[in-house]
Steps between C-alpha positions, in 0.01 A plus 500: 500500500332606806263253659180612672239439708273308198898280483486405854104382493605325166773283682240409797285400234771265361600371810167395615464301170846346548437443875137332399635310180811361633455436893822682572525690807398860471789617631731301231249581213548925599864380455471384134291717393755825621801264365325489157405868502842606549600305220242655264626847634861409392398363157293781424786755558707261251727366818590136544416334794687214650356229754760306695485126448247564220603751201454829379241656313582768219290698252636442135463708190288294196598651194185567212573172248279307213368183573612226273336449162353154586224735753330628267533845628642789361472731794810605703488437872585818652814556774381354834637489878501145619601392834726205534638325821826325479523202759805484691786232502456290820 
């Protein structure tokens, strides 16, 4: 995915908020808010992403399933991507 101009004025936008919600430093704040763009990038390509000391993030595959008959419903959820994050062992 190619990012733009419009991505670019998007992530000032969000760094101002973060910058004017939190009290951070600006220059930490542009920090985040690159880290957790990167990390979207990689999960929407399907790629897992791993943070030392932290985890790793990973896209998984939801397959389509009924809910159970106590619901009430008799729709079928359909096949969804969900993104789960995995802490690490320290």
């Amino acid at each position: 995915m190619t990012r733009g101009p419009e991505s670019s004025h998007h992530a000032s936008i969000c760094c101002e908020a973060v910058y004017q919600k939190v009290g951070l430093s600006r220059r930490i704040v542009v920090c985040l808010v690159n880290g957790l763009k990167e990390i979207t990038d990689c999960l929407e390509k399907g790629e897992r992403r791993k943070c030392s000391s932290c985890g790793s993030f990973m896209v998984r595959k939801r397959p389509a399933h009924r809910p159970p008959a106590k619901t009430g419903t008799d729709r079928c959820r359909s096949r969804a991507r969900v993104m789960v994050f995995k802490p690490s062992a320290i």
